[in-house]
Backbone as CSV, one residue per row, in Angstrom:
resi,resn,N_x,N_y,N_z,CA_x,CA_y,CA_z,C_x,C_y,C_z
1,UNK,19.591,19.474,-40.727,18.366,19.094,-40.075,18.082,20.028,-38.899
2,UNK,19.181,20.173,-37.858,19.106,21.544,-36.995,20.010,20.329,-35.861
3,UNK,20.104,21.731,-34.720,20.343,21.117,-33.238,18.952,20.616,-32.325
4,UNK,19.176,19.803,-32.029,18.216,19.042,-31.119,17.804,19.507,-30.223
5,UNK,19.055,20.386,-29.293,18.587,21.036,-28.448,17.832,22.660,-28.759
6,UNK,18.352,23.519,-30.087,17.318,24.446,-30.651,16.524,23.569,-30.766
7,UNK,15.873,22.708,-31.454,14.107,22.157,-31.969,13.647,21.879,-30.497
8,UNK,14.202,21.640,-29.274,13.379,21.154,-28.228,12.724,22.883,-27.647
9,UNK,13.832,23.971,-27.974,13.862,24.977,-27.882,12.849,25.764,-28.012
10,UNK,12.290,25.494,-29.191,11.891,26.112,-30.181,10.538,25.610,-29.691
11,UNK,9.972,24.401,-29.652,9.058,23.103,-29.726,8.220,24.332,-28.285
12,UNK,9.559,24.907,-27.441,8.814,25.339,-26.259,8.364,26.787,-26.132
13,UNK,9.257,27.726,-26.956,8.713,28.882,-27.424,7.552,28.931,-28.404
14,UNK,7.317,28.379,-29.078,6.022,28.461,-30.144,5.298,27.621,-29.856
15,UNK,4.419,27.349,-28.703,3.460,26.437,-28.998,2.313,26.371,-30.061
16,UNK,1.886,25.401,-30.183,1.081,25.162,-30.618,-0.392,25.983,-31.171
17,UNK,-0.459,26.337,-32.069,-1.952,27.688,-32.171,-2.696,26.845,-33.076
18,UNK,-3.842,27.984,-32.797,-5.413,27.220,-33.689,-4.591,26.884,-35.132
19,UNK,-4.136,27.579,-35.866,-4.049,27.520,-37.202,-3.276,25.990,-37.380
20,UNK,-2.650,25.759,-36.956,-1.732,24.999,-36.882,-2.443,23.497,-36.729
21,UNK,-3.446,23.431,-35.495,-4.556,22.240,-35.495,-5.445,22.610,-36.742
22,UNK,-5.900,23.036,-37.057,-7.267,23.612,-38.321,-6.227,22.483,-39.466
23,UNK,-5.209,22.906,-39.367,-4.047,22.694,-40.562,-3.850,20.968,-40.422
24,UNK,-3.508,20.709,-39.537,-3.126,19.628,-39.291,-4.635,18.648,-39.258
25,UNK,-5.721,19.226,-38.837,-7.373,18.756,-39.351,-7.123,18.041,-40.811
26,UNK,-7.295,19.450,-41.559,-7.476,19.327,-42.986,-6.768,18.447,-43.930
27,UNK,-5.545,18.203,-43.265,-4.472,17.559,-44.220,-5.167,15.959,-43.453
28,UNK,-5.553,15.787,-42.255,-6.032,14.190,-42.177,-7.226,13.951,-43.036
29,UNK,-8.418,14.982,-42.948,-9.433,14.782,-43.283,-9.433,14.635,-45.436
30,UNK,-8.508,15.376,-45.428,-8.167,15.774,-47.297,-7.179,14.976,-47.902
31,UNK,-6.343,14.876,-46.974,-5.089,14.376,-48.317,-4.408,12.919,-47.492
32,UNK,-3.938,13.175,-46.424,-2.956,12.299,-46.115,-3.391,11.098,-44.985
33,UNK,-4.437,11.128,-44.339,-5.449,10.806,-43.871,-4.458,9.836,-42.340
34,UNK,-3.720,11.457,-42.095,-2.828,10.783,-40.833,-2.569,11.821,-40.406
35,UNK,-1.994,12.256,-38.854,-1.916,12.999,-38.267,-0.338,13.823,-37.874
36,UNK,-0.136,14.860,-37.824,1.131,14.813,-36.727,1.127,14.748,-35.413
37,UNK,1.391,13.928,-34.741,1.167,13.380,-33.514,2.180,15.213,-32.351
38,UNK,2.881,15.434,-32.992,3.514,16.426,-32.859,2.661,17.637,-32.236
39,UNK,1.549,17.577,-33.511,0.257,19.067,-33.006,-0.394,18.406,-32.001
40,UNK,-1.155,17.349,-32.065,-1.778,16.897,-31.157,-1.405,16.533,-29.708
41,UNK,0.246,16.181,-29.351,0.530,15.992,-28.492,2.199,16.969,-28.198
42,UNK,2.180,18.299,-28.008,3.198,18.179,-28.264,4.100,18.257,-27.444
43,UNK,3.852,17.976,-26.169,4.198,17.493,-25.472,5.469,16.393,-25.154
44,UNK,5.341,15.756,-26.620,5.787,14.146,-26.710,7.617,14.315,-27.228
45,UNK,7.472,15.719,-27.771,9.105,16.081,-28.298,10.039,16.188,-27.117
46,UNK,9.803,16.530,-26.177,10.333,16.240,-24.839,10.764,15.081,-24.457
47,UNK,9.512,14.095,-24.183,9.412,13.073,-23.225,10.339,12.127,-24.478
48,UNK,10.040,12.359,-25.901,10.744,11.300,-26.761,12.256,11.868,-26.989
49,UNK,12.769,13.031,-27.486,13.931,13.570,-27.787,14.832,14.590,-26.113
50,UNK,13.993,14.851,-25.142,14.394,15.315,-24.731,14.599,15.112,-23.325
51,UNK,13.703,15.953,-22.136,13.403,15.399,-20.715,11.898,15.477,-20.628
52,UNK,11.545,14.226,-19.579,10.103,14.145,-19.471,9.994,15.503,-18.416
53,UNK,8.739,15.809,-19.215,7.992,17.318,-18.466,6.462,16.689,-17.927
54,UNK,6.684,16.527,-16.633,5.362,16.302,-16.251,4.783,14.658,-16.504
55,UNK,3.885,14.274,-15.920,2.949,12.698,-16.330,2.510,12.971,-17.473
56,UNK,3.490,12.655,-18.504,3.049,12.332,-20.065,3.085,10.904,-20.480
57,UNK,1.930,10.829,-20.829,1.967,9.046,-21.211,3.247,8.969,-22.324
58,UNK,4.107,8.128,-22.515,4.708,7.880,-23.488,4.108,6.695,-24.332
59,UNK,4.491,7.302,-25.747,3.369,6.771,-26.809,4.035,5.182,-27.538
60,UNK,5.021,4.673,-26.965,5.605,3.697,-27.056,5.891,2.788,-25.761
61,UNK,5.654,3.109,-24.773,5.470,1.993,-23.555,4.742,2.345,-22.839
62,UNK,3.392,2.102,-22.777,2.685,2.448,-21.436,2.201,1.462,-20.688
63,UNK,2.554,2.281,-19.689,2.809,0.747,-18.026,2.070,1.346,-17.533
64,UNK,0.772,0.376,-17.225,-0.062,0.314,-16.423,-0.320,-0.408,-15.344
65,UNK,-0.794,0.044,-13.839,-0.190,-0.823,-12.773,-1.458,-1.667,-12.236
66,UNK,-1.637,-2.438,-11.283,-2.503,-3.557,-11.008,-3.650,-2.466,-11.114
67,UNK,-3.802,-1.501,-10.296,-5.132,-1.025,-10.273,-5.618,-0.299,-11.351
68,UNK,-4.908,-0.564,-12.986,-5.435,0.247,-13.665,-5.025,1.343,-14.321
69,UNK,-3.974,1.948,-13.242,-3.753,3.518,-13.614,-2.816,3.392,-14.308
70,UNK,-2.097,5.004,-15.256,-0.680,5.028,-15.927,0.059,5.082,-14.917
71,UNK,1.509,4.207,-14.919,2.476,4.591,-14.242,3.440,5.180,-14.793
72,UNK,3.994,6.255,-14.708,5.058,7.031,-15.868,6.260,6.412,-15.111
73,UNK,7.318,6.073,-16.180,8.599,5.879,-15.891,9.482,7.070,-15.059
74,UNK,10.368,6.371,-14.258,10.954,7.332,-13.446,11.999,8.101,-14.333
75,UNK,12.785,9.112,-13.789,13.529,9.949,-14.421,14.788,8.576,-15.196
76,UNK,15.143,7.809,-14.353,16.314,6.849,-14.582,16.235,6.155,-15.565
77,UNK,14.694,5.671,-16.042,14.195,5.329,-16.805,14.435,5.958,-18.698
78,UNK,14.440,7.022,-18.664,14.211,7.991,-19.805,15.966,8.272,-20.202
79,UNK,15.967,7.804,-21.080,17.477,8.455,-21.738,17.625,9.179,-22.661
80,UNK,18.347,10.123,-22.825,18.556,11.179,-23.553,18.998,10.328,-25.592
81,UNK,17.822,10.182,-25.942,18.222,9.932,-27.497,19.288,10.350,-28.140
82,UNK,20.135,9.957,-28.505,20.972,10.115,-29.633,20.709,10.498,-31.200
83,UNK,20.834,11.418,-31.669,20.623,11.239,-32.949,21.947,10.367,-34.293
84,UNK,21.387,9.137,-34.252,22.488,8.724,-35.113,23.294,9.377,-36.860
85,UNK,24.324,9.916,-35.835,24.885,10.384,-37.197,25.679,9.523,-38.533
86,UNK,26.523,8.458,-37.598,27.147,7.668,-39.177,26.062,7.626,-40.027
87,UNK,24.543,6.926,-39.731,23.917,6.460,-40.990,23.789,7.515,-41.587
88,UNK,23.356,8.808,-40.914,23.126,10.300,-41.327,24.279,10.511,-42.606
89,UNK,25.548,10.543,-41.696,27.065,11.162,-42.639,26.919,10.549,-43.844
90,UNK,26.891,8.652,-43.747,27.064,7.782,-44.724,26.130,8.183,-46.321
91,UNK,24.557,8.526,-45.584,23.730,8.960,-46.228,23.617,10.219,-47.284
92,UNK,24.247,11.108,-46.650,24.759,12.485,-46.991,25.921,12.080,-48.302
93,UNK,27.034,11.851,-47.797,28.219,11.312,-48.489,27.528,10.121,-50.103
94,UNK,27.011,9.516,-49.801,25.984,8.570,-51.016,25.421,9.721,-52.042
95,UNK,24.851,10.682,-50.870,24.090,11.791,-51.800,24.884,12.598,-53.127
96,UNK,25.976,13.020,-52.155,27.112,13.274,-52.880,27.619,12.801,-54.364
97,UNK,27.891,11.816,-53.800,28.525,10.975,-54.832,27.889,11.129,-55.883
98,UNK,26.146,10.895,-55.857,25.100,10.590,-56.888,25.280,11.942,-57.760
99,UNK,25.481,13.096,-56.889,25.060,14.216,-57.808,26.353,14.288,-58.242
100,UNK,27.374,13.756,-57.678,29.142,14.460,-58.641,28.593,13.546,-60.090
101,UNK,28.369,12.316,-60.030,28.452,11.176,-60.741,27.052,11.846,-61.923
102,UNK,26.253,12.153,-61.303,25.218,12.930,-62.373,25.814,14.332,-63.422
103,UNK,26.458,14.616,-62.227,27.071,16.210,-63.126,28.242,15.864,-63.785
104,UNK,29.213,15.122,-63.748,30.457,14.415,-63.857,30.147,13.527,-65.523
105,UNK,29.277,12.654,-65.629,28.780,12.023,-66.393,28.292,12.258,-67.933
106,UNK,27.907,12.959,-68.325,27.638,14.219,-69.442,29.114,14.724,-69.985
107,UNK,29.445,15.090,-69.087,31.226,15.990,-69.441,31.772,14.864,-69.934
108,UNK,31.914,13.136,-68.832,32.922,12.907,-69.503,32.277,12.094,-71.055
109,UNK,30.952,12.091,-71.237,30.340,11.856,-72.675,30.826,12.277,-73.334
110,UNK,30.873,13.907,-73.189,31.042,14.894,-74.227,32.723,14.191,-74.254
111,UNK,33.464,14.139,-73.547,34.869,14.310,-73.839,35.003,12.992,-74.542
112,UNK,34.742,12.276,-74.049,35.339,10.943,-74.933,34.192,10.566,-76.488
113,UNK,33.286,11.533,-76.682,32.894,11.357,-77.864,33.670,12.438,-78.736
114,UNK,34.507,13.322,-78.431,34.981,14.658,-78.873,36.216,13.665,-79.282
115,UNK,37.067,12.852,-78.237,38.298,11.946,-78.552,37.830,11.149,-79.725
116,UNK,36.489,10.409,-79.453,36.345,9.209,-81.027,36.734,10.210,-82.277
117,UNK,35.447,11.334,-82.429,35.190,12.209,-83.489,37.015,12.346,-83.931
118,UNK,37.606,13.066,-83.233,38.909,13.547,-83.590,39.967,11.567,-84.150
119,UNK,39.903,10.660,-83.440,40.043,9.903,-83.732,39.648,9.346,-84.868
120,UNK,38.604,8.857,-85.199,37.759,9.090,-86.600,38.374,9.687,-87.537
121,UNK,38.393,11.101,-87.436,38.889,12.023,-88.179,40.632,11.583,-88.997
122,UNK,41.032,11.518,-87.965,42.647,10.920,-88.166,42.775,9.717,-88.904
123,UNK,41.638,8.334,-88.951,41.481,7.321,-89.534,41.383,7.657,-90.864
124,UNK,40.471,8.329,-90.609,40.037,8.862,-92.404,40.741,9.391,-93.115
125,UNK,41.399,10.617,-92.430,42.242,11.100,-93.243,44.016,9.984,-93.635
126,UNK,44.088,9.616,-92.600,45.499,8.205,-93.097,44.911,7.255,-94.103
127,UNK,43.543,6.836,-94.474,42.777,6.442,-95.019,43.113,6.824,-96.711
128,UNK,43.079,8.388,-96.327,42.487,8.590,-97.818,44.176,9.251,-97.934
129,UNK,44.979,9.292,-97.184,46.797,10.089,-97.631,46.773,8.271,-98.449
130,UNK,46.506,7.290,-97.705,46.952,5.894,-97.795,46.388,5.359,-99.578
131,UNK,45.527,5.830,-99.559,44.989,5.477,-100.972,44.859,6.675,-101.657
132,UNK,45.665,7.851,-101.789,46.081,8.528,-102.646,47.491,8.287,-103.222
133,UNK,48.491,7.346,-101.990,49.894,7.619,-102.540,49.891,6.033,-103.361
134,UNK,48.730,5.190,-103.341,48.962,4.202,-104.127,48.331,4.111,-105.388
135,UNK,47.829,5.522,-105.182,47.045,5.718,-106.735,48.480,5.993,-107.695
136,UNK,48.884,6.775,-107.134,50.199,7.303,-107.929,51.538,6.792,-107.902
């Protein structure tokens, strides 16, 4: 997926360009008829994954005070997200499994239909030694 701290990195070397809004337009207006909050604000990869930069409203609690205005949470306030890895690992490891068990699955077809066939084979032939030596 990457390091958190490259994507916050990154998030700050490349901002944001026309093409990128035009892009992010088209895909609301055409296909998916939702936004990345990402182009529009992007600002928010910080204040959500990283450190708040500046009076950015945060897009999940906004505290507003008697007279109205935003009050941004103080630094003490904001904690550094975690990205949870067990469900991640657990997830990964499941993945695993599926594709050994997909690729794994076929082979052991082939093998244990290769065992009947040869099995088979051996029936038949004790079969027919068995009712040749009582012909005679």
């Amino acid at each position: 997926m990457g390091i958190l701290s490259d994507l916050l990195e990154w998030n700050k070397l490349d901002p944001v360009d026309e093409y990128e809004i035009h892009r992010n337009n088209l895909i609301y207006k055409n296909f998916q008829h939702n936004r990345n909050p990402f182009i529009d604000f992007p600002e928010w990869a910080d204040y959500i994954w990283g450190v708040k930069v500046g009076n950015i409203i945060n897009p999940l609690e906004d505290k507003i005070n008697e007279g109205g205005e935003y009050v941004p949470p103080q630094n003490d306030d904001i904690q550094k997200r975690e990205i949870p890895w067990i469900p991640i690992i657990i997830g990964v490891a499941a993945l695993v499994v599926v594709v050994i068990l997909i690729i794994a699955i076929p082979s052991f077809r082939k093998k244990v239909a290769k065992s009947a066939k040869k099995s088979a084979q051996k029936a038949v032939k004790k079969q027919i030694r068995s009712s040749t030596k009582k012909k005679k």
